[in-house]
C-alpha positions in Angstrom: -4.2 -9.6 -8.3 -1.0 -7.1 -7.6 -1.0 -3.5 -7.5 0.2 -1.6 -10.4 3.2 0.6 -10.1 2.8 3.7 -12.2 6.0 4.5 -14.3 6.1 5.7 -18.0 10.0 4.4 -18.3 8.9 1.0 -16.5 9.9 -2.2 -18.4 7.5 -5.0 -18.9 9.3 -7.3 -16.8 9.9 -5.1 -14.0 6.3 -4.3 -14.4 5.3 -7.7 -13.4 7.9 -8.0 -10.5 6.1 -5.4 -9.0 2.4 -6.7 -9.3 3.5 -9.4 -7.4 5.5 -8.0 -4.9 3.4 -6.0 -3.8 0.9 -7.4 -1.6 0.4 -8.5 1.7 2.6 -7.1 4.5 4.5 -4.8 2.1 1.4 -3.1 0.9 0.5 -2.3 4.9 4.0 -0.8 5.5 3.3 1.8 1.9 0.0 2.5 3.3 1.8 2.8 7.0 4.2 5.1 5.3 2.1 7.2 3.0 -0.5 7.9 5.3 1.6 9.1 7.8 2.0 12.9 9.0 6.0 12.8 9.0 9.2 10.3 8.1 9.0 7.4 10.0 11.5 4.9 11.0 12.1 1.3 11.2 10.5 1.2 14.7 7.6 3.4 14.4 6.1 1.0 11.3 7.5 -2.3 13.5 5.3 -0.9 16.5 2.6 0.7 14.2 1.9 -2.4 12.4 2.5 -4.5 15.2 5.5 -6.8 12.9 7.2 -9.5 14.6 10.4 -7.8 14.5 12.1 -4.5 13.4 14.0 -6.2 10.8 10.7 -7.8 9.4 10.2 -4.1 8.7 13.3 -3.1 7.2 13.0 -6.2 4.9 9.6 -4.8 3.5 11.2 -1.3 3.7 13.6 -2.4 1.5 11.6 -3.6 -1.0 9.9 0.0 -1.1 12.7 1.1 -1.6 14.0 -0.8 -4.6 10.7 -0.2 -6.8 11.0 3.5 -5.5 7.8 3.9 -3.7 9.6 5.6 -1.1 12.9 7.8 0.1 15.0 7.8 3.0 15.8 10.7 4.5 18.9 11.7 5.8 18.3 10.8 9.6 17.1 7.3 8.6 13.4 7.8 8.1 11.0 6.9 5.2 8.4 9.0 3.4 6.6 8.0 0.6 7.7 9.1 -3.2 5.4 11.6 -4.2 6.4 10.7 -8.0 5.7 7.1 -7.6 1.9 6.7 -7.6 0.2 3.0 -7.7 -2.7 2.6 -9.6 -5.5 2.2 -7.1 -4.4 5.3 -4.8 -4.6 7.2 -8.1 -8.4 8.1 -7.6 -7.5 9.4 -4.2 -6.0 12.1 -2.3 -3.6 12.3 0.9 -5.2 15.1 3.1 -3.4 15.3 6.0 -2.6 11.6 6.3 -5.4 10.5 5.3 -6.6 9.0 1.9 -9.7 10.7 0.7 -11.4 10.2 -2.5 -11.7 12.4 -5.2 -15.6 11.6 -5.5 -15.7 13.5 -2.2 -14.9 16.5 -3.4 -16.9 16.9 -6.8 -20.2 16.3 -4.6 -18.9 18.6 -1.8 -18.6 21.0 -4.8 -21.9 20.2 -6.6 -24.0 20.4 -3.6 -21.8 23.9 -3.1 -23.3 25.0 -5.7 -26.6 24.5 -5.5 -26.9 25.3 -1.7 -25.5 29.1 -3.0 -27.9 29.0 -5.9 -30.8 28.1 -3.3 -29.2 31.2 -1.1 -29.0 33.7 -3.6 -32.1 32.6 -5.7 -35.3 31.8 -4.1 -36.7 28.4 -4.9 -40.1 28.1 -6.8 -41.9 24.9 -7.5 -44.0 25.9 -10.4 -40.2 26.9 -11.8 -39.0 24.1 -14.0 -36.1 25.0 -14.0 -35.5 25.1 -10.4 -37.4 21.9 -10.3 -34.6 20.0 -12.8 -31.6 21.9 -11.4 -32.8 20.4 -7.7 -33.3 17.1 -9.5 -29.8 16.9 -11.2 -27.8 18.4 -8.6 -29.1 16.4 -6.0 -28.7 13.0 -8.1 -25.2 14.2 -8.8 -24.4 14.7 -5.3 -25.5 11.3 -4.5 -24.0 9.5 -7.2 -20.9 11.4 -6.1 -21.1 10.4 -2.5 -22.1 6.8 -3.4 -19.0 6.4 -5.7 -16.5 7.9 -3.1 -18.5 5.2 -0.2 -18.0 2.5 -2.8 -14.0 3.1 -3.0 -13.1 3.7 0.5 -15.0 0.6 1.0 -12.9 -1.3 -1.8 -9.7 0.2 -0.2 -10.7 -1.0 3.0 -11.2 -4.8 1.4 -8.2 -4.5 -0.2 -6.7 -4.0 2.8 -8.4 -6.9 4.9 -7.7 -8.9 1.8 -4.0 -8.0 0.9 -3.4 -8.5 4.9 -4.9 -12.0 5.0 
């Protein structure tokens, strides 16, 4: 049920380590961390996270820090890794601190395109092939929406779940 730690030199054992370590409370403080606009410290995830203690944090820091999911900086902050990438982020991307799926964009960029071909051609019925393009881009689009809805909503269970 762990998270998968992406690294080509990983060994097997270290591998599993790091499925099940990562869960719970340490995989709020990576999302804390990743999602965040700039390095934060011990406090900020302590207070952001609402941890019983600031040395509750740094124990889960710590642990980030061991399988390299994230740095320290010099003044004593964290930011994630951008090397280290776990397996069920991989299908999203960090837009100013926040995670955004992929799916997102390809049917931002299909529907794009068809609202420019409707602009620059005029749309006739009797046309089938204006008929099938508005058919298949449309479905596209939709399928494309529906898939990124369906993975923010399994990142948002896996966060209820992961937390309880």
């Amino acid at each position: 049920m762990g998270l998968l730690f992406i690294d080509t030199a990983m060994k097997p054992e270290r591998e599993k380590t790091v499925k099940r370590v990562l869960s719970g409370v340490i995989w709020e403080v990576y999302l804390y961390i990743l999602t965040s606009n700039e390095p934060v410290g011990v406090r900020d995830v302590w207070r952001g996270l609402k941890l019983s203690s600031p040395s509750l944090a740094q124990y889960h820091i710590n642990h980030l820090l061991d399988m390299g999911l994230v740095a320290q900086t010099v003044d004593n902050k964290y930011v994630a890794e951008e090397k280290a990438r776990i397996d069920v982020l991989r299908s999203f991307v960090l837009l100013r601190g926040r995670l955004i799926s992929r799916m997102t964009f390809y049917g931002a960029f299909t529907l794009g395109l068809f609202l420019v071909y409707l602009y620059v051609w005029p749309f006739r019925w009797w046309d089938l092939r204006d008929v099938v393009l508005l058919v298949v881009c449309m479905f596209s689009a939709i399928a494309f929406f529906f898939e990124a809805y369906s993975q923010h909503k399994g990142l948002r269970a896996l966060q209820r779940l992961r937390t309880s």
